[in-house]
N, C-alpha and C positions, 0 to 999 in steps of 0.2 A: 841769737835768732837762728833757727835752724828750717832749711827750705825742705822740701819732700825731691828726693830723685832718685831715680832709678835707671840701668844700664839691663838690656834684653839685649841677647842673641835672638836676633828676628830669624836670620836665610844665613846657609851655607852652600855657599856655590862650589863644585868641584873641578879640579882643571880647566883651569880660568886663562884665556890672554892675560897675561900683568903687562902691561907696557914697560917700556924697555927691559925684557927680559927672552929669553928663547925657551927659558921652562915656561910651564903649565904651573899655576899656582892655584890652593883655595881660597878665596873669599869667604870671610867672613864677616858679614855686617851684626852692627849693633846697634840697636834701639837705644839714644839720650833723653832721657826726659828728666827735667826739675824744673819749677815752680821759677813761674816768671821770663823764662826761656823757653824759645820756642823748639819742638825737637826736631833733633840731629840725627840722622843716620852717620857711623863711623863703618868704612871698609878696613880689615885688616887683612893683610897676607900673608898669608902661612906656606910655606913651601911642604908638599906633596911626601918629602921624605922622611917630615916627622908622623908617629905612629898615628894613625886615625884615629884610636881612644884618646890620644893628648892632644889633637887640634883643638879643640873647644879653649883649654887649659893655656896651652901656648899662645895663642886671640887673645884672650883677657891678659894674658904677661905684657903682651907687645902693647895694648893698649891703654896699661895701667899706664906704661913708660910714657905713653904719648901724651895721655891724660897729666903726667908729673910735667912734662914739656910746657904744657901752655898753663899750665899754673907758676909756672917760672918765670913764661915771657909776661905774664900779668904780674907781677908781685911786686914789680919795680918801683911803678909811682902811681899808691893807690894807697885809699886812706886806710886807718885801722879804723876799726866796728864801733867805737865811739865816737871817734870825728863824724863819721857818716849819721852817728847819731844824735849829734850834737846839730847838723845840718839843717837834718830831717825834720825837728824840732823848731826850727827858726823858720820854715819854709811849708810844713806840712798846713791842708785845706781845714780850715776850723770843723767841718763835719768831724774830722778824725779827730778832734780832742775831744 
């Protein structure tokens, strides 16, 4: 089974308050969208002293990392793609057979 999602770079905000910090940082938000989830905006921060043609580049690294984070914290006690399908089957509305 395969969902439809997509990650946008919606806004770049430039020298930004970052809380607890005394630099200025960029914001860069991104648009979550996939199927059956409701979207997300993601804030990343980029600090000011990497090159402006690589901020964009740098945002999607940091947030690959974060994005690899919570696929971690899920993974622990969660079924595999059969069991769920095995479930689903036992429990799905007869319209849907």
């Amino acid at each position: 089974m395969h969902f439809d999602a997509e990650i946008k770079n919606i806004e770049i905000y430039k020298n930004q308050e970052r809380p607890g910090f005394h630099d200025k940082f960029h914001k860069v938000r991104f648009l979550l969208q996939s199927e059956g989830i409701k979207p997300m905006t993601v804030d990343i921060w980029v600090h000011p002293n990497y090159p402006e043609e690589n901020m964009l580049k740098v945002a999607k690294t940091f947030l690959h990392r974060r994005l690899l984070d919570f696929v971690e914290l899920t993974s622990g006690d969660i079924y595999k793609p059969e069991e769920v399908d095995a479930i689903w089957q036992s429990v799905k509305p007869e319209f849907l057979s």
